[in-house]
BALOBA-1460 file (C-alpha; in Angstrom, 3 decimals):
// residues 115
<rec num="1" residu="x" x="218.324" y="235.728" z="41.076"/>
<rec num="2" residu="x" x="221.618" y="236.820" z="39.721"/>
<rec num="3" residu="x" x="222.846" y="240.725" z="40.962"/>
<rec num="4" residu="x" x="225.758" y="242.451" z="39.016"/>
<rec num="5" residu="x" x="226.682" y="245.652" z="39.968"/>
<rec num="6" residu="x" x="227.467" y="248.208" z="37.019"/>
<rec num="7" residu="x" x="228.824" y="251.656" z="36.872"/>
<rec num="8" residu="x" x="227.015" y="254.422" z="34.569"/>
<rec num="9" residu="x" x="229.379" y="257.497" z="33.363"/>
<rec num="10" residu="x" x="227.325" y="260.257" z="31.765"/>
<rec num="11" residu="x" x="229.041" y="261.820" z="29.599"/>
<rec num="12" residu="x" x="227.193" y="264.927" z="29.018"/>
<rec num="13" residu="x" x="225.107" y="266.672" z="31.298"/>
<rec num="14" residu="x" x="222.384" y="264.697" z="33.022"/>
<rec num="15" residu="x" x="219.628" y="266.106" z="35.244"/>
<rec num="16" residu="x" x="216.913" y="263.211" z="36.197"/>
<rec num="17" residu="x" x="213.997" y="265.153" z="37.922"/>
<rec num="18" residu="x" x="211.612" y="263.717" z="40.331"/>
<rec num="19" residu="x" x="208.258" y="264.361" z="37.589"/>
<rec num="20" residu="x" x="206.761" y="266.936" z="39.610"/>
<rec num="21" residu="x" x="207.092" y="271.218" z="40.017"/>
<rec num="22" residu="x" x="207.635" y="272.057" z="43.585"/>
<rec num="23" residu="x" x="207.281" y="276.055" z="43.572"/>
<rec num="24" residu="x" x="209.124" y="278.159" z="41.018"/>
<rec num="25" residu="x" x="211.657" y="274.941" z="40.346"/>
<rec num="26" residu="x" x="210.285" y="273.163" z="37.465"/>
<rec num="27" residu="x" x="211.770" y="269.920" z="37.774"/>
<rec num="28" residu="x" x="213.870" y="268.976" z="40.822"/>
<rec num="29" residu="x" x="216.555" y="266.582" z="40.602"/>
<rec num="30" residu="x" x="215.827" y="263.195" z="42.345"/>
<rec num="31" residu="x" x="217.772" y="262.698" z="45.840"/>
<rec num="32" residu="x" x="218.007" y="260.244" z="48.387"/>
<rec num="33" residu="x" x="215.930" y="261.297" z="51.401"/>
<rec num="34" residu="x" x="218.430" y="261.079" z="54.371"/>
<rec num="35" residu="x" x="221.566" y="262.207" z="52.305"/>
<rec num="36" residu="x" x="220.552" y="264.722" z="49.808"/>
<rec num="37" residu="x" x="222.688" y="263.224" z="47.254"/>
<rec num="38" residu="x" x="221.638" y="263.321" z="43.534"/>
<rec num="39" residu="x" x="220.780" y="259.791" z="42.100"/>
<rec num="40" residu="x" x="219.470" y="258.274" z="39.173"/>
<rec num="41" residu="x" x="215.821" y="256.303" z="39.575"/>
<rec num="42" residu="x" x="216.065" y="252.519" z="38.399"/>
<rec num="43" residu="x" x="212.714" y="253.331" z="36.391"/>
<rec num="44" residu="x" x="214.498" y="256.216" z="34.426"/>
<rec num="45" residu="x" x="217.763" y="254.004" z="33.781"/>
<rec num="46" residu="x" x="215.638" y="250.855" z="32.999"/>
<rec num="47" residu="x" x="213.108" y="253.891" z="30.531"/>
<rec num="48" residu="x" x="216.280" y="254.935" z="28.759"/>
<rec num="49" residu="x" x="217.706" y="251.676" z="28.275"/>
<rec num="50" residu="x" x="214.343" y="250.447" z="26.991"/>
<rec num="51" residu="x" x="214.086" y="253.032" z="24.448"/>
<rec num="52" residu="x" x="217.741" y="252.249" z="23.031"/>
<rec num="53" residu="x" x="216.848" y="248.397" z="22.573"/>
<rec num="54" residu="x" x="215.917" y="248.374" z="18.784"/>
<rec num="55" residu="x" x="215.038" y="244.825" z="18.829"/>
<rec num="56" residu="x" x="211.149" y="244.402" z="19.770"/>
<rec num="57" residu="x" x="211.142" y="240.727" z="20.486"/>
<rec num="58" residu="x" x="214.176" y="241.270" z="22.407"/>
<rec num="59" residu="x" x="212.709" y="244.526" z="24.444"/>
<rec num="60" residu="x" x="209.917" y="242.544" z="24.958"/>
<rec num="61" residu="x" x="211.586" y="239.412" z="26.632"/>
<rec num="62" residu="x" x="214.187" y="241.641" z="28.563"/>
<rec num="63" residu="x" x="211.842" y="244.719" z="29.989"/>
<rec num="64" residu="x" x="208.405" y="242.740" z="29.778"/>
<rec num="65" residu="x" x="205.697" y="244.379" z="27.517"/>
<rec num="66" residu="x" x="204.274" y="247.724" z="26.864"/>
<rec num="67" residu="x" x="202.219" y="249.555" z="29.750"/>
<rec num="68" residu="x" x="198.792" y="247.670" z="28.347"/>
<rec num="69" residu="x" x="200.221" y="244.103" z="28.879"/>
<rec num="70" residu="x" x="202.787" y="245.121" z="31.482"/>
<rec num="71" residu="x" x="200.819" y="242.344" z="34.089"/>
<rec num="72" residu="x" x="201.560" y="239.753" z="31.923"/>
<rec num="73" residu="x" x="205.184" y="239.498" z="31.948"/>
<rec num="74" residu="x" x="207.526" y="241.873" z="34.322"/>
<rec num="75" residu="x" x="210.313" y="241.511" z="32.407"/>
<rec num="76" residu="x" x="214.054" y="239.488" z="33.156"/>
<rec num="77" residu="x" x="215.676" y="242.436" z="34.402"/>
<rec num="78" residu="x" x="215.492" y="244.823" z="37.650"/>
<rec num="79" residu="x" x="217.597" y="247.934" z="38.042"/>
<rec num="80" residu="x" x="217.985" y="249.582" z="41.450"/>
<rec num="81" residu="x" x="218.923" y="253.331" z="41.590"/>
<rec num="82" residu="x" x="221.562" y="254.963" z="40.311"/>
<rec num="83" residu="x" x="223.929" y="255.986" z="43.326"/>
<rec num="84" residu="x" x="226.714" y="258.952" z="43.142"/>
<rec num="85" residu="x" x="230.295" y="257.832" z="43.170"/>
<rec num="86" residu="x" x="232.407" y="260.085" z="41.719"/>
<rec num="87" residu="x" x="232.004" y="264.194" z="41.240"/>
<rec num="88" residu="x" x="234.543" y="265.842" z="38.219"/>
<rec num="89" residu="x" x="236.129" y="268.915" z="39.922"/>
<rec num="90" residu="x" x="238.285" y="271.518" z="38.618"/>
<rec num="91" residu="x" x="242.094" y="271.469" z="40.005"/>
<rec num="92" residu="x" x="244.311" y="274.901" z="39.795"/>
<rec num="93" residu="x" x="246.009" y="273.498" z="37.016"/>
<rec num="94" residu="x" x="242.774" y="273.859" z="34.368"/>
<rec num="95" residu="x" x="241.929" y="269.761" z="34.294"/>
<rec num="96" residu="x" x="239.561" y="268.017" z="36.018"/>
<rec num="97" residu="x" x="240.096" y="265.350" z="39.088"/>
<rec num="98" residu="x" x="237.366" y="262.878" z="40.122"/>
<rec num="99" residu="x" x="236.508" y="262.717" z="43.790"/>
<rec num="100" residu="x" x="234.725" y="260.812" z="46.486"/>
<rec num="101" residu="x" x="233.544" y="261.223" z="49.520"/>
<rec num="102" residu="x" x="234.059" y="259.218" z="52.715"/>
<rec num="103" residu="x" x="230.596" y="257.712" z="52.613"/>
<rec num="104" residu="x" x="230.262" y="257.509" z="48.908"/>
<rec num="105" residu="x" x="233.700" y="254.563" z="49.164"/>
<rec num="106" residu="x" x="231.902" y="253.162" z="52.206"/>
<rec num="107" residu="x" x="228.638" y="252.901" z="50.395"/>
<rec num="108" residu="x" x="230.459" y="251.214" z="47.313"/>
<rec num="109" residu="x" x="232.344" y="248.567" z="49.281"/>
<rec num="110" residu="x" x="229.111" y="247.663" z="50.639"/>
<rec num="111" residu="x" x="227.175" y="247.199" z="47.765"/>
<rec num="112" residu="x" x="229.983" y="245.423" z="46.226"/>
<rec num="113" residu="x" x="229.875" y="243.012" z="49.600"/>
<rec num="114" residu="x" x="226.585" y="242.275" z="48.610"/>
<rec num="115" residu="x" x="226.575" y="241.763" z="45.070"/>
């Protein structure tokens, strides 16, 4: 098995919830358990790229059938989640600066070790 590591920029606002009401929130956002950080689910960023694939041979043989025949064929490719790098923050000056944390630069070198 071949693993690439990619980097997603969303370039409007994004909120991917967790697909269930806790309370008076409606939809949560999805976080990782021990951090807290927001991330983005490998089934939602696998969903959305399925949905922009116009080909249907091709979206067949890339993320395996449709729910009815999903046992006969997984698919070719696996996405993991989503993980937070980089946060756009207002400076004094009016423009925007992207920053990290720490153990958002730690978690990247990592991944990148193992990729």
């Amino acid at each position: 098995m071949k693993a690439k590591l990619m980097f997603v920029h969303a370039l409007s606002p994004l909120h991917a919830g967790t697909g269930q009401g806790v309370g008076v929130i409606d939809l949560p956002i999805a976080r990782e358990k021990a951090t807290d950080i927001p991330f983005l689910p490998g089934s939602t960023l696998k969903g959305v790229l399925r949905d922009a694939c116009e080909d249907p041979e091709v979206r067949k043989r890339v993320f395996g059938p449709d729910t009815s025949g999903a046992d006969e064929h997984a698919g070719a490719v696996i996405f993991t989640d989503a993980r937070l790098l980089l946060l756009p923050v207002r400076s004094l000056k009016g423009v925007f600066a992207w920053v990290a944390s720490p153990l958002l630069l730690h978690r990247l070198m990592r991944d990148v070790g193992n990729a």
